[in-house]
BAMISE-541257 format. One record per residue: residue number from 1; residue in one letter; x, y, z of N, C-alpha, C, O, CB in turn. Coordinates in steps of 0.05 Angstrom, whole numbers, plus 32768, in hexadecimal, padded with zeros to 4 digits. Glycine has a CB too. Layout:
+-----+------+------+------+------+-------+-------+-------+------+------+------+------+------+------+-------+-------+-------+
:  nr : rest : n.xx : n.yy : n.zz : ca.xx : ca.yy : ca.zz : c.xx : c.yy : c.zz : o.xx : o.yy : o.zz : cb.xx : cb.yy : cb.zz :
+-----+------+------+------+------+-------+-------+-------+------+------+------+------+------+------+-------+-------+-------+
: NUM :    a :    X :    Y :    Z :     X :     Y :     Z :    X :    Y :    Z :    X :    Y :    Z :     X :     Y :     Z :
...
+-----+------+------+------+------+-------+-------+-------+------+------+------+------+------+------+-------+-------+-------+
***
This chain:
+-----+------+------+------+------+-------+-------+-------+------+------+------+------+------+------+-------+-------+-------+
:  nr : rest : n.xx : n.yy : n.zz : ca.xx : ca.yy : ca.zz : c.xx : c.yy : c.zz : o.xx : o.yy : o.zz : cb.xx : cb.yy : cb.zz :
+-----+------+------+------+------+-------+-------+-------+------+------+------+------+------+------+-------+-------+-------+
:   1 :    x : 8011 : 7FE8 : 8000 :  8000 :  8000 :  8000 : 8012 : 8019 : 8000 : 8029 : 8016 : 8008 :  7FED :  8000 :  8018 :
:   2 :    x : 8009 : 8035 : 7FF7 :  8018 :  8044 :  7FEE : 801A : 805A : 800C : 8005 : 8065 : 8014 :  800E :  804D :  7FCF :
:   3 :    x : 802D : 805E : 8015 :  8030 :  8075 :  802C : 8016 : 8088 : 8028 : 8002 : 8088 : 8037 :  804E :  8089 :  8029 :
:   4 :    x : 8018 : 8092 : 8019 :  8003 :  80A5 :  8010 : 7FDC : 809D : 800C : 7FC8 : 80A9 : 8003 :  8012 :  80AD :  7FF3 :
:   5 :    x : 7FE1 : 8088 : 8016 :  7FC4 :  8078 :  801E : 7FB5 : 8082 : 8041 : 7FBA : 807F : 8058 :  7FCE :  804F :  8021 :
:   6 :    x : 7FA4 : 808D : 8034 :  7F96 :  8089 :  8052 : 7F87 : 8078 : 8059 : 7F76 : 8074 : 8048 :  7F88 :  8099 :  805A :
:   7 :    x : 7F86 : 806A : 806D :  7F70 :  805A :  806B : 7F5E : 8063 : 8082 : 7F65 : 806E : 8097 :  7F78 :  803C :  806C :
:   8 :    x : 7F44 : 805B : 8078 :  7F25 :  806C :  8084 : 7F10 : 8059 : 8076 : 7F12 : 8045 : 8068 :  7F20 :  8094 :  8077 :
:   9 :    x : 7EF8 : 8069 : 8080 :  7EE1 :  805E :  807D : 7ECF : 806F : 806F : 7ECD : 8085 : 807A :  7ED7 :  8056 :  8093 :
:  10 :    x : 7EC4 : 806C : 805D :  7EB2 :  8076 :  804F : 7E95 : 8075 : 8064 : 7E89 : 8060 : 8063 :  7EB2 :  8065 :  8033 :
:  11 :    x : 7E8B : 8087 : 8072 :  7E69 :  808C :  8084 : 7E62 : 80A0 : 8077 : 7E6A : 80A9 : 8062 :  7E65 :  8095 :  80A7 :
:  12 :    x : 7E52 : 80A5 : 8084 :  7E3E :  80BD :  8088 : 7E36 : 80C9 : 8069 : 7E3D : 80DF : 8061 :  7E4F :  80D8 :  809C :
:  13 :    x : 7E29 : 80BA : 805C :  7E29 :  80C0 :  8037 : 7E39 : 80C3 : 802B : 7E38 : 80D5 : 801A :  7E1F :  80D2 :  802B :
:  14 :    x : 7E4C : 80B4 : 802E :  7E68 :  80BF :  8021 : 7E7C : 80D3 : 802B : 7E8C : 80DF : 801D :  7E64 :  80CB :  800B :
:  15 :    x : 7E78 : 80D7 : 804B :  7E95 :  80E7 :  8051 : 7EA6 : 80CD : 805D : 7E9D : 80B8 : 8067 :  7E93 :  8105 :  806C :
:  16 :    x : 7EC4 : 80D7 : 805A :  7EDD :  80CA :  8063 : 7EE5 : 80CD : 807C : 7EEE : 80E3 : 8082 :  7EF1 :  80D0 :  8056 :
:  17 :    x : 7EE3 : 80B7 : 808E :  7EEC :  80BB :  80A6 : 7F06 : 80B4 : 80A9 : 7F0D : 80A1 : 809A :  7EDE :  80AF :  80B8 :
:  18 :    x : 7F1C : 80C0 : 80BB :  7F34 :  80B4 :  80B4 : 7F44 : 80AF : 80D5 : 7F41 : 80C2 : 80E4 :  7F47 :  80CB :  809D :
:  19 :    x : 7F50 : 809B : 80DF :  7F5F :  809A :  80F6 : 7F74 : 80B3 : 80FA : 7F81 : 80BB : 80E7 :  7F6C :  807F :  80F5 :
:  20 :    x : 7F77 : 80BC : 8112 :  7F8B :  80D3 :  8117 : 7F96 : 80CB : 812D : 7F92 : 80B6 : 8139 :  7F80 :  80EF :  811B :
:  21 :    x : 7FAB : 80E2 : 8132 :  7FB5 :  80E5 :  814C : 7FB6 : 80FE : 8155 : 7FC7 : 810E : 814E :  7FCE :  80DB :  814D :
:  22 :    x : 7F9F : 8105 : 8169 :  7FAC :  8126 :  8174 : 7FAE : 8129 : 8189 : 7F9E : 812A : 819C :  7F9F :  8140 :  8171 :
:  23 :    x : 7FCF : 812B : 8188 :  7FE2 :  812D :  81A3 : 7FE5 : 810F : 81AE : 7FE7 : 8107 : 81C5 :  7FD2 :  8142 :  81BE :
:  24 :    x : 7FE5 : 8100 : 8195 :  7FEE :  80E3 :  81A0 : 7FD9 : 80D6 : 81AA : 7FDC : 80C3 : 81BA :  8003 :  80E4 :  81B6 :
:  25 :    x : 7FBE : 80DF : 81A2 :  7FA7 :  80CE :  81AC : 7F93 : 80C2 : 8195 : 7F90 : 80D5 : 8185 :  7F96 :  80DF :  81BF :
:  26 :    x : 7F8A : 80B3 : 8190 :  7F7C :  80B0 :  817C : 7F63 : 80BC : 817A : 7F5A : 80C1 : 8191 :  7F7A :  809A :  817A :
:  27 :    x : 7F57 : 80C2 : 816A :  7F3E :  80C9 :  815F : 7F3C : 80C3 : 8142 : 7F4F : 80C0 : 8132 :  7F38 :  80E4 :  8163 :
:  28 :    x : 7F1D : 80C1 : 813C :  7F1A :  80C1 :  8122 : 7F0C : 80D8 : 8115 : 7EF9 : 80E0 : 8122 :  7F0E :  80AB :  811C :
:  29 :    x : 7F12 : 80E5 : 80FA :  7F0D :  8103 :  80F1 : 7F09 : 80FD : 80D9 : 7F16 : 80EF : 80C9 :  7F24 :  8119 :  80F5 :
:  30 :    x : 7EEF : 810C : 80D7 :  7EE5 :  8119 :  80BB : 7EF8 : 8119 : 80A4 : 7F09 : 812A : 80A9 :  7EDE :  8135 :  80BF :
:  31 :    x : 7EFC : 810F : 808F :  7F14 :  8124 :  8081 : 7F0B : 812E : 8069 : 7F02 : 8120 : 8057 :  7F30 :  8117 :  8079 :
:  32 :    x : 7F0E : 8149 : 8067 :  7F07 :  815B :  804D : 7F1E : 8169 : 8046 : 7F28 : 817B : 8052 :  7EF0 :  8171 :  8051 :
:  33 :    x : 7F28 : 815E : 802E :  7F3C :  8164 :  8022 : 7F34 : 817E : 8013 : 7F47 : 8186 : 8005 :  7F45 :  814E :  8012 :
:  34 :    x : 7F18 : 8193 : 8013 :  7F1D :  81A7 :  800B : 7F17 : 81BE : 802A : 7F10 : 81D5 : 802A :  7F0C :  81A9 :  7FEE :
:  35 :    x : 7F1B : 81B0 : 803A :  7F0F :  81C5 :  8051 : 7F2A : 81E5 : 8050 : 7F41 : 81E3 : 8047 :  7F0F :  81AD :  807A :
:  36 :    x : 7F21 : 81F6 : 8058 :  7F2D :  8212 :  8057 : 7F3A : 820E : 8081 : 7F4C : 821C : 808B :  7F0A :  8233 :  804C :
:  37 :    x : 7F2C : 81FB : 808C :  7F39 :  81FD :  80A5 : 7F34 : 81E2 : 80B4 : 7F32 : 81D1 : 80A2 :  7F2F :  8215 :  80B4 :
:  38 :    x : 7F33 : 81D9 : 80CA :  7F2E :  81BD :  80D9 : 7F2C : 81C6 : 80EF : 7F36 : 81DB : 80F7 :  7F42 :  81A7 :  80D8 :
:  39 :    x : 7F1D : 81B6 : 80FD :  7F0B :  81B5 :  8115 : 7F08 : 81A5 : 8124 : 7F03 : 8190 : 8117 :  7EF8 :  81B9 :  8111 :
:  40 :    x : 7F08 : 81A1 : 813E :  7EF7 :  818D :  814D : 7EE3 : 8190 : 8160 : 7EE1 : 81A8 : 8165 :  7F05 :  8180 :  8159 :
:  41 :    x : 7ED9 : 8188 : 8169 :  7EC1 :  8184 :  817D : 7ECF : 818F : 8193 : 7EE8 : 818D : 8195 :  7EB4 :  8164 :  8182 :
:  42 :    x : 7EB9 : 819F : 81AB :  7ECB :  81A7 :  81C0 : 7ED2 : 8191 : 81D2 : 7EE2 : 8192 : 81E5 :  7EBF :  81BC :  81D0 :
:  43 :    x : 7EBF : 8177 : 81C8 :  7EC3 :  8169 :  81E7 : 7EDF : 815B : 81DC : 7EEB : 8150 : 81EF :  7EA7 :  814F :  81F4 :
:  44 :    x : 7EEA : 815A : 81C8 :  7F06 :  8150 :  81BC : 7F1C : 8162 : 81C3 : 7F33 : 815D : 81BE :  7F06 :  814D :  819B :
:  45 :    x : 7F14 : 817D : 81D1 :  7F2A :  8192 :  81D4 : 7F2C : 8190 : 81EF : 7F42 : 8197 : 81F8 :  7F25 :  81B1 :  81CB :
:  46 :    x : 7F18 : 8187 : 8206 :  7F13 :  8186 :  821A : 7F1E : 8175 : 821F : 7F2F : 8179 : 8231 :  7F00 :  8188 :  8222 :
:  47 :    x : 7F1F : 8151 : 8210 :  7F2A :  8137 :  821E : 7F49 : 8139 : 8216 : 7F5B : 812E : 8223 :  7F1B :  8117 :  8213 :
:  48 :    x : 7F4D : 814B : 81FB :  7F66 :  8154 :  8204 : 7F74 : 816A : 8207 : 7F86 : 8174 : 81FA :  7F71 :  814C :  81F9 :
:  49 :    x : 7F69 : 8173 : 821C :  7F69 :  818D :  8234 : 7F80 : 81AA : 8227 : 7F8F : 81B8 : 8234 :  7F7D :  817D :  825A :
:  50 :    x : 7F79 : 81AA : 8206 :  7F81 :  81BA :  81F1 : 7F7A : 81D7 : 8201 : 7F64 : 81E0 : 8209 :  7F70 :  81B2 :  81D3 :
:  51 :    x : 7F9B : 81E6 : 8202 :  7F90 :  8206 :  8202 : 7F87 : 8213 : 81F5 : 7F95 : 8216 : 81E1 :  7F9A :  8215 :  8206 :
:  52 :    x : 7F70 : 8223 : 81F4 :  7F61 :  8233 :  81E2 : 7F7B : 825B : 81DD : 7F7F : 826F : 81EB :  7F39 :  8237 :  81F7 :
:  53 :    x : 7F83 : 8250 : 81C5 :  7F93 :  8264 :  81C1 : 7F8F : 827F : 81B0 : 7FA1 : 828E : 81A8 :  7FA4 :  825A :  81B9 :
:  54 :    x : 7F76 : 8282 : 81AC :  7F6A :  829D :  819D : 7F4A : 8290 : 8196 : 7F3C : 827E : 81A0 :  7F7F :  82A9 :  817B :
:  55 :    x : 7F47 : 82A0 : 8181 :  7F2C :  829D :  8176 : 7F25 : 82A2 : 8157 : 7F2A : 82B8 : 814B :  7F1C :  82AF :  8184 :
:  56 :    x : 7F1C : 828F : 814C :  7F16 :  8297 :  812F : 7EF1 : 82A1 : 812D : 7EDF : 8297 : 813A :  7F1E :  8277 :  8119 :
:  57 :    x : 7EF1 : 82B0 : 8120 :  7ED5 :  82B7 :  8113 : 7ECC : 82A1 : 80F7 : 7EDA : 829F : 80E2 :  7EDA :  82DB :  8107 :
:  58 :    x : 7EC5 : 829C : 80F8 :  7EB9 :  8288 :  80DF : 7E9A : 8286 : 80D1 : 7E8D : 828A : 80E6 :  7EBD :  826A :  80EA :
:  59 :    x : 7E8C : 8284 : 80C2 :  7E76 :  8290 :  80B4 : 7E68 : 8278 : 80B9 : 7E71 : 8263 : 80AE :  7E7B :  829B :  8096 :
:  60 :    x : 7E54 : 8276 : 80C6 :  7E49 :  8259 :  80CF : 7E39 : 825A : 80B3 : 7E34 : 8271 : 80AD :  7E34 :  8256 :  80F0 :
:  61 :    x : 7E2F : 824A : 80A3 :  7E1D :  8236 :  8093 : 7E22 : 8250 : 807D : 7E20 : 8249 : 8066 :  7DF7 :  822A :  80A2 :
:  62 :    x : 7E26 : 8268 : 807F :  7E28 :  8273 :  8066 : 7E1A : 8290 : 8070 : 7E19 : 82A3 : 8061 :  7E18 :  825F :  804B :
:  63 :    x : 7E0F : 828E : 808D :  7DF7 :  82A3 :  8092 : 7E03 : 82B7 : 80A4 : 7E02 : 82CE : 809E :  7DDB :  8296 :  809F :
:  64 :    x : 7E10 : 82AE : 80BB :  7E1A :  82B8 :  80D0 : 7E34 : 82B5 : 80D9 : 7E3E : 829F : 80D4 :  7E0D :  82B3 :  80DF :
:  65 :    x : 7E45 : 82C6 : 80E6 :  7E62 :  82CB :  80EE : 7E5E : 82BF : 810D : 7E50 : 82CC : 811D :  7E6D :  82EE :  80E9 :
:  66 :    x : 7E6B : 82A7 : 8115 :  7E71 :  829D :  8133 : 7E87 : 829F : 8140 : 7E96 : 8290 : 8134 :  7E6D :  8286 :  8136 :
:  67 :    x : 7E91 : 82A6 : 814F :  7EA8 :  829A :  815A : 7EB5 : 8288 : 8167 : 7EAC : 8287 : 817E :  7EAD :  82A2 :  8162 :
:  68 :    x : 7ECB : 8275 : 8162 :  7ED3 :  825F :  8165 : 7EEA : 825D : 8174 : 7EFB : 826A : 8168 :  7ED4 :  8254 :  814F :
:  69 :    x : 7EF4 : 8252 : 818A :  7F0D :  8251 :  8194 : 7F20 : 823F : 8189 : 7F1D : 8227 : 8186 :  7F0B :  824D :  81AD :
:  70 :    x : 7F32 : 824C : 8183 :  7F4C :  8238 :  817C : 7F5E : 8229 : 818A : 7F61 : 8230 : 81A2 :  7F5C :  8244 :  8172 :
:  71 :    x : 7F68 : 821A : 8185 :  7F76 :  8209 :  8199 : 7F8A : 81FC : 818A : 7F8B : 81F5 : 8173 :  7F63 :  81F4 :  81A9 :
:  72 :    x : 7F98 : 81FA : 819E :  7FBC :  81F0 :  8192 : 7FBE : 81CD : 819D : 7FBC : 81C3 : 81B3 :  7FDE :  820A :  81A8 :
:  73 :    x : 7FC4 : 81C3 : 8186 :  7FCF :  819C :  818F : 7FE8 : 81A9 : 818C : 7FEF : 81BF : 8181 :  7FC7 :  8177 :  8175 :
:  74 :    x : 7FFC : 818F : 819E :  8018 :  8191 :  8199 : 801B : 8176 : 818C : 802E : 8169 : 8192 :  802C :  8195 :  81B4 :
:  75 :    x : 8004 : 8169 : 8176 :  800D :  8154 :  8158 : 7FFC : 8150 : 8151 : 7FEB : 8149 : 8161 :  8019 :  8139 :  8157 :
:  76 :    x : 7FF7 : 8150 : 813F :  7FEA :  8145 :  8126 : 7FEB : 812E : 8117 : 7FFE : 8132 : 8109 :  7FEE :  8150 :  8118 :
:  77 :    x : 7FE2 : 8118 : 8111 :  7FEF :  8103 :  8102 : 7FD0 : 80F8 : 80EE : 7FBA : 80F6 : 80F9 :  8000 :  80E7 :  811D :
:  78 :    x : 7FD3 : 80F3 : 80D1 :  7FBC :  80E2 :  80C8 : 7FD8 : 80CC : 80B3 : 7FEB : 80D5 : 80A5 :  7F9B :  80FB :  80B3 :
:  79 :    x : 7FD2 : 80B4 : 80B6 :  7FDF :  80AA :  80A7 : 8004 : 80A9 : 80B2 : 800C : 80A5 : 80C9 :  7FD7 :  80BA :  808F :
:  80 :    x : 8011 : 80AC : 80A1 :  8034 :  80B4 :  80A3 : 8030 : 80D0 : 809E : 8040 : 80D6 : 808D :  804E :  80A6 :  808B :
:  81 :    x : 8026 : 80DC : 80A3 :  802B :  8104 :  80A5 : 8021 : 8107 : 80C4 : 800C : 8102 : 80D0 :  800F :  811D :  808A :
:  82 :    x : 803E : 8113 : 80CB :  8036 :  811E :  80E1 : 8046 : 8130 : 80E7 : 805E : 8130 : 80E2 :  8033 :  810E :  80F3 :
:  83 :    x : 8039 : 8144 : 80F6 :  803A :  8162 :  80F7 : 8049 : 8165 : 811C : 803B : 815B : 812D :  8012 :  8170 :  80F2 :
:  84 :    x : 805D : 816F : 8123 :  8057 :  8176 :  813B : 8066 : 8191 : 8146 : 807D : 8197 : 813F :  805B :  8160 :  814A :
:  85 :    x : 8056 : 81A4 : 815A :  8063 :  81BE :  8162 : 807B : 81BA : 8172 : 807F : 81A9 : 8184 :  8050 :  81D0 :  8173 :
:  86 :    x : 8087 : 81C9 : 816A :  80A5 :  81C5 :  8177 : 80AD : 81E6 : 818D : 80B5 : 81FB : 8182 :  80C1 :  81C1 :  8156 :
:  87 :    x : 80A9 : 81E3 : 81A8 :  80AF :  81F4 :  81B7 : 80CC : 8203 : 81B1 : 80DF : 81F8 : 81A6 :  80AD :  81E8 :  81CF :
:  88 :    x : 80CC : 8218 : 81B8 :  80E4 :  822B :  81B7 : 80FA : 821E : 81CA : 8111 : 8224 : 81C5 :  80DC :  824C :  81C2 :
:  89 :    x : 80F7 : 820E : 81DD :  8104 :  81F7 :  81E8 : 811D : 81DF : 81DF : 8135 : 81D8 : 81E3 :  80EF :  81EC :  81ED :
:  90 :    x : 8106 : 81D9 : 81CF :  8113 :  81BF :  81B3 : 811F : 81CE : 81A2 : 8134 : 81C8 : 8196 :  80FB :  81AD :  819E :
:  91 :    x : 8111 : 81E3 : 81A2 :  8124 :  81F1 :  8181 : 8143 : 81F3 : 8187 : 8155 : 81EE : 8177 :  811B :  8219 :  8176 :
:  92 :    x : 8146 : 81FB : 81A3 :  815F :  8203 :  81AA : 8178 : 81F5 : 81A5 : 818D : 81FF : 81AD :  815D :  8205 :  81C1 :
+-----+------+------+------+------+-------+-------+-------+------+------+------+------+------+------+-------+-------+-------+
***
């Protein structure tokens, strides 16, 4: 199989669910390869006790402007891509 394979499940009428890791924990996530941003559920920011580090405004359904808290993982992983923040610490 090719690195570049994800493997997932086809639900919900045809969206792609895909295994992750954020911050080294598993979950499984939506994936929209044309999304403009990504998201999770608060109770996924809560079990992993993610600091809320500003706020985005975002245009709910096309009608109205909400505001959304942002929040920082220290990794990311879907597949062999994985992402992780590196403190001013490590950089050193």
């Amino acid at each position: 199989m090719s690195p570049w394979r994800i493997n997932g499940q086809f639900r919900f009428d045809g969206l792609f669910v895909v295994p992750a890791l954020l911050n080294n924990q598993p979950f499984k996530l939506l994936f929209d390869p044309g999304a403009a941003i990504s998201t999770i559920k608060p109770s996924a920011a809560a079990l992993l006790e993610l600091p809320i580090v500003g706020s985005q405004r975002l245009l709910q359904g096309g009608y109205y402007l909400i505001d959304c808290p942002v929040y920082q993982l220290d990794s990311f992983q879907v597949g062999f891509i994985r992402r992780a923040r590196t403190s001013a610490r490590n950089a050193a």
